[in-house]
C-alpha positions as CSV (number, residue, x, y, z in Angstrom):
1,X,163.4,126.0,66.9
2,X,162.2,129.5,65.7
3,X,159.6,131.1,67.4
4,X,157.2,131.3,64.4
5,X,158.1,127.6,63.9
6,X,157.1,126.9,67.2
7,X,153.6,128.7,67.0
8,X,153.3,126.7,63.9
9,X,153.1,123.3,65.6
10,X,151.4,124.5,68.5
11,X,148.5,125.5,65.6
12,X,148.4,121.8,64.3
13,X,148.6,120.4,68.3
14,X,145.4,122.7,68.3
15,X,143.5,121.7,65.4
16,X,144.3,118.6,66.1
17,X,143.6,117.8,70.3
18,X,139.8,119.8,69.2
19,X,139.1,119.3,66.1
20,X,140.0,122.4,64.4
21,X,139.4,126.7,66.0
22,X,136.0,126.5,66.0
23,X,135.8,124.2,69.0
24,X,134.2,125.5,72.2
25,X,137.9,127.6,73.3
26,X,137.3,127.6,77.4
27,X,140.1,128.9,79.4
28,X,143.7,128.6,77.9
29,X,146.8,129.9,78.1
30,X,149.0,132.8,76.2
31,X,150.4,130.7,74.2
32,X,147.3,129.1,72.6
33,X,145.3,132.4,72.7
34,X,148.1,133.8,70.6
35,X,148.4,130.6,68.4
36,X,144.5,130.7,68.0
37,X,144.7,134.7,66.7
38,X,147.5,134.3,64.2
39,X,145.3,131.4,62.8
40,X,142.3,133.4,62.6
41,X,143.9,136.1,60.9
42,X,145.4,133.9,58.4
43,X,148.5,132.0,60.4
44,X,151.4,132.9,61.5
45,X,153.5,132.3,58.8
46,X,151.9,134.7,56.6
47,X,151.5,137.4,59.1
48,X,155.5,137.5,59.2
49,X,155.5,137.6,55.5
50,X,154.2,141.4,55.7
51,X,157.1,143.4,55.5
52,X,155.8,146.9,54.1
53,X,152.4,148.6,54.1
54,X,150.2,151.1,52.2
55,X,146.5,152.2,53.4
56,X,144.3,154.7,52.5
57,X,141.2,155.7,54.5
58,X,138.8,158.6,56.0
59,X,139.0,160.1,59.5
60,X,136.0,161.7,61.3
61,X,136.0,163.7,64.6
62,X,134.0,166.2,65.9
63,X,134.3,169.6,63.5
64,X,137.0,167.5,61.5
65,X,137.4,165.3,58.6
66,X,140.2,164.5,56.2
67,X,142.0,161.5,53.9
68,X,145.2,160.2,55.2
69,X,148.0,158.2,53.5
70,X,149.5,156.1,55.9
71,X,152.5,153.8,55.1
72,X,154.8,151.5,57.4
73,X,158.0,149.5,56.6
74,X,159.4,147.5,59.0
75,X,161.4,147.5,61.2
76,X,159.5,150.3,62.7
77,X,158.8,152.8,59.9
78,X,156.3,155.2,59.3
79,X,154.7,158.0,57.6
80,X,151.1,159.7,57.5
81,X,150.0,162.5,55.4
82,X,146.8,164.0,55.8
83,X,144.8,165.6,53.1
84,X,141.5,168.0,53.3
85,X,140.0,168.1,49.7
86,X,143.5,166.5,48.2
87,X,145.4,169.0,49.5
88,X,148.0,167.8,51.7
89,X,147.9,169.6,55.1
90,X,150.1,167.4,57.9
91,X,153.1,165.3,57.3
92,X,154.6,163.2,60.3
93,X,157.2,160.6,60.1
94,X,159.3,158.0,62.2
95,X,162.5,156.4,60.6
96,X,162.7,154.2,63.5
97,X,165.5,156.3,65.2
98,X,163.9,160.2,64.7
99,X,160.3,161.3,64.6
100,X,159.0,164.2,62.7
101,X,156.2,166.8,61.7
102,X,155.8,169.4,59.1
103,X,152.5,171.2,58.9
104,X,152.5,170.9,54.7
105,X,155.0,170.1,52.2
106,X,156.5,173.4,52.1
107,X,156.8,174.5,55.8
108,X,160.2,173.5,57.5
109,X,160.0,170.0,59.6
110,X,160.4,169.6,63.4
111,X,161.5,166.9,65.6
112,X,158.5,165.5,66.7
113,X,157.6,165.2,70.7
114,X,158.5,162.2,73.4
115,X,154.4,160.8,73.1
116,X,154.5,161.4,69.5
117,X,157.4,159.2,68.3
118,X,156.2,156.9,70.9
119,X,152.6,157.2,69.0
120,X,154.2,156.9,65.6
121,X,156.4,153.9,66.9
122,X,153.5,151.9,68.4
123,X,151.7,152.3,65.4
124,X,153.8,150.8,63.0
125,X,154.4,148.1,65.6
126,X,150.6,147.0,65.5
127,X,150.4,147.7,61.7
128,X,153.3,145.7,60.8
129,X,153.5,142.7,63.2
130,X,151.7,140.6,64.5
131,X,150.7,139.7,68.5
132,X,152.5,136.8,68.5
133,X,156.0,138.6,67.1
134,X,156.1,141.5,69.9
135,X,157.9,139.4,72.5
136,X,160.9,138.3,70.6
137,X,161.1,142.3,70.2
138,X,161.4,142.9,73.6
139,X,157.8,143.6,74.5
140,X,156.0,142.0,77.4
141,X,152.9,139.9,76.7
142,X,150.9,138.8,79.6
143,X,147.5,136.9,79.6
144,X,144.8,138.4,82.1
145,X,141.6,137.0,83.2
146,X,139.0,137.0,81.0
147,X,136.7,140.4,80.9
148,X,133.2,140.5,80.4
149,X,132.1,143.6,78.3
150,X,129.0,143.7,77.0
151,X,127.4,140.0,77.7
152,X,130.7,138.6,75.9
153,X,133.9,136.9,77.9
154,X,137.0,138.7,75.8
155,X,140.3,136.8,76.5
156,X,142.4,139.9,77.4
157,X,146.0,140.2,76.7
158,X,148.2,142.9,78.1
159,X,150.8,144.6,76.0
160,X,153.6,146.2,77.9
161,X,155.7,148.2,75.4
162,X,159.5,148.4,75.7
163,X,159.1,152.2,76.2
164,X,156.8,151.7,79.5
165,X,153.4,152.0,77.3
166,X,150.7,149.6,78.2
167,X,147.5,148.4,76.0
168,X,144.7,145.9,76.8
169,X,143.6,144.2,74.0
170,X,140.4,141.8,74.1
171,X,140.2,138.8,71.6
172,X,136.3,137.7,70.8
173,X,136.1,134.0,72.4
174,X,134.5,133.0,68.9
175,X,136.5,134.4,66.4
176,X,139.9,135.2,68.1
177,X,139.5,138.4,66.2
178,X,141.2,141.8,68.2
179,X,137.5,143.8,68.9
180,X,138.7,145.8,71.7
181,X,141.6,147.5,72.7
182,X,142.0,150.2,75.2
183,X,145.0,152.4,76.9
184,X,145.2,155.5,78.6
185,X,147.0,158.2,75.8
186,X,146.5,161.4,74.3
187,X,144.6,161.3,71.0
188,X,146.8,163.6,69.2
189,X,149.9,164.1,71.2
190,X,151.5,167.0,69.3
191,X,148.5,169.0,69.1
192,X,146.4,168.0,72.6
193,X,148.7,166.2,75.4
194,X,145.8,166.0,77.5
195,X,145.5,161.8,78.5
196,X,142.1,159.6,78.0
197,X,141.0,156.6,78.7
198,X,140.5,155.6,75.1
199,X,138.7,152.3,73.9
200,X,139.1,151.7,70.5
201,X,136.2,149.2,68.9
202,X,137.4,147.3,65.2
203,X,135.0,146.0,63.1
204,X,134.4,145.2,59.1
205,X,136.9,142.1,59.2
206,X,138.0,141.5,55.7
207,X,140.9,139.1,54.5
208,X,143.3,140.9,52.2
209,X,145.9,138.7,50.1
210,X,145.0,135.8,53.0
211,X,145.5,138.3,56.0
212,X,142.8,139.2,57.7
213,X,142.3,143.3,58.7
214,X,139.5,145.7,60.5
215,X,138.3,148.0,57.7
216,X,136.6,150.2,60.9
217,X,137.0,151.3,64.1
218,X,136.2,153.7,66.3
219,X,137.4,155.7,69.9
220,X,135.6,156.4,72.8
221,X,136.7,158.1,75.6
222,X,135.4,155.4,78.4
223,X,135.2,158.3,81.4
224,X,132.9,160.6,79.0
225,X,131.4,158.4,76.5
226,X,132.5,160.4,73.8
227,X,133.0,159.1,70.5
228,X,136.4,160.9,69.5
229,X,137.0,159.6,66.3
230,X,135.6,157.4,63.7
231,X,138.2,155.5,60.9
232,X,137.0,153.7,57.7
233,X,139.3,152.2,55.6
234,X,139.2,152.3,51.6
235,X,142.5,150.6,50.2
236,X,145.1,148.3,52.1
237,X,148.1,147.2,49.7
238,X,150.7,144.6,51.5
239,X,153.9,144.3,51.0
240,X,154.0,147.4,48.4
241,X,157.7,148.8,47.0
242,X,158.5,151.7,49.9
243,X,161.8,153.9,49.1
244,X,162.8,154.3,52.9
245,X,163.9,158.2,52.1
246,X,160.2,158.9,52.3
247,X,160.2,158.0,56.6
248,X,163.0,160.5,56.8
249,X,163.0,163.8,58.1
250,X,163.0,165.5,55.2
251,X,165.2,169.1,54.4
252,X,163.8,172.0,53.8
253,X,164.0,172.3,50.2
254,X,162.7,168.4,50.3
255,X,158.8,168.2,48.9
256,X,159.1,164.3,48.4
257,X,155.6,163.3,47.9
């Protein structure tokens, strides 16, 4: 049996044994948290449906604002362009084997660095699949006890990448929604390497074509308190038509828009 067929079943064992996921959760294990996530956000077959994505939204940190583009294909695609007054000012890229940069259309591309394919990678991961998916791709999922943050009991789940990377996420015990997630990285990698403890806080759930997505979010740097950065989300499009020449690192002559 498929894994997504056997996450399937476990959801009906679920709705069944309490009546349906609104049912008092208590303790359970990886399996069911996971099960009760992909239900929340719409179920786990559709989450596997999404194959390609396309968002638009506004950045805000300190002295800094700017649009970005950002679209993701799986397997592990990805591209962001970032605008200031609909100009297009940054460009970076992952075609799943070789990351890239090129500060504007017309400057000559570079390789990008180790932490920012890594970055690039990880972010198409969480864009394009979800929890329940990253183990069959050779990712390590482990449940940890649950963490009281602010008056609330989080079921925490602990993402070990295949590249060494590690991420805590923390699951509301209500809605089984992701509201939390935290790992130690460097905001922008190619620009400032320097590491933070970075908790990044998701809110404005809305359910697009039956998915469910954050629409904002926020990072704070835990040590300082700082608020580093501040995301709001205008446009998400699912499954849109992506030519995969635009994730490649383009020539020098290329401007592909």
């Amino acid at each position: 049996m498929k894994a997504g067929s056997r996450l399937r079943m476990l959801l009906v064992i679920l709705a069944v044994s309490c009546g349906g996921l609104s049912c008092n959760a208590g303790d359970l294990d990886l399996a069911q948290v996971l099960a009760r996530h992909a239900e929340a956000r719409g179920g786990a077959e559709a989450l596997e449906a999404v194959r390609s994505i396309r968002v638009k939204l506004h950045i805000s940190e300190p002295g800094f604002e700017a649009e970005l583009l950002y679209r993701a294909a799986r397997p592990e695609m990805a591209r962001v362009d970032v605008l200031i007054e609909r100009q297009v000012v940054f460009i970076e890229g992952f075609d799943g084997t070789v990351a890239w940069q090129q500060p504007g259309p017309d400057a000559p591309p570079t390789i990008a660095s180790a932490d920012g394919t890594a970055a690039l990678r990880r972010g198409a991961l969480g864009n394009l699949y979800a929890l329940h998916e990253l183990q069959a791709l050779g990712h390590e999922l482990q449940l940890l006890e649950r963490t009281d943050i602010d008056g609330i009991r989080y079921y925490a789940v602990k993402v070990t990448f295949d590249d060494g990377e590690v991420e805590h996420q923390y699951m509301d015990p209500e809605s089984f929604l992701v509201i939390r997630e935290r790992q130690v990285h460097a905001l922008h990698p190619d620009i400032d390497s320097s590491e933070r403890w970075i908790e990044s806080r998701s809110s404005d759930f809305r359910a697009i074509d039956g998915i469910v997505r954050s629409f904002r979010s926020a990072d704070w740097d835990l040590r300082t308190g700082e608020r580093l950065q501040s995301v709001e989300i205008s446009t998400i499009d699912l499954n849109p038509d992506l030519d995969p020449a635009i994730f490649a690192m383009p020539a020098p002559e290329d401007t592909t828009p």
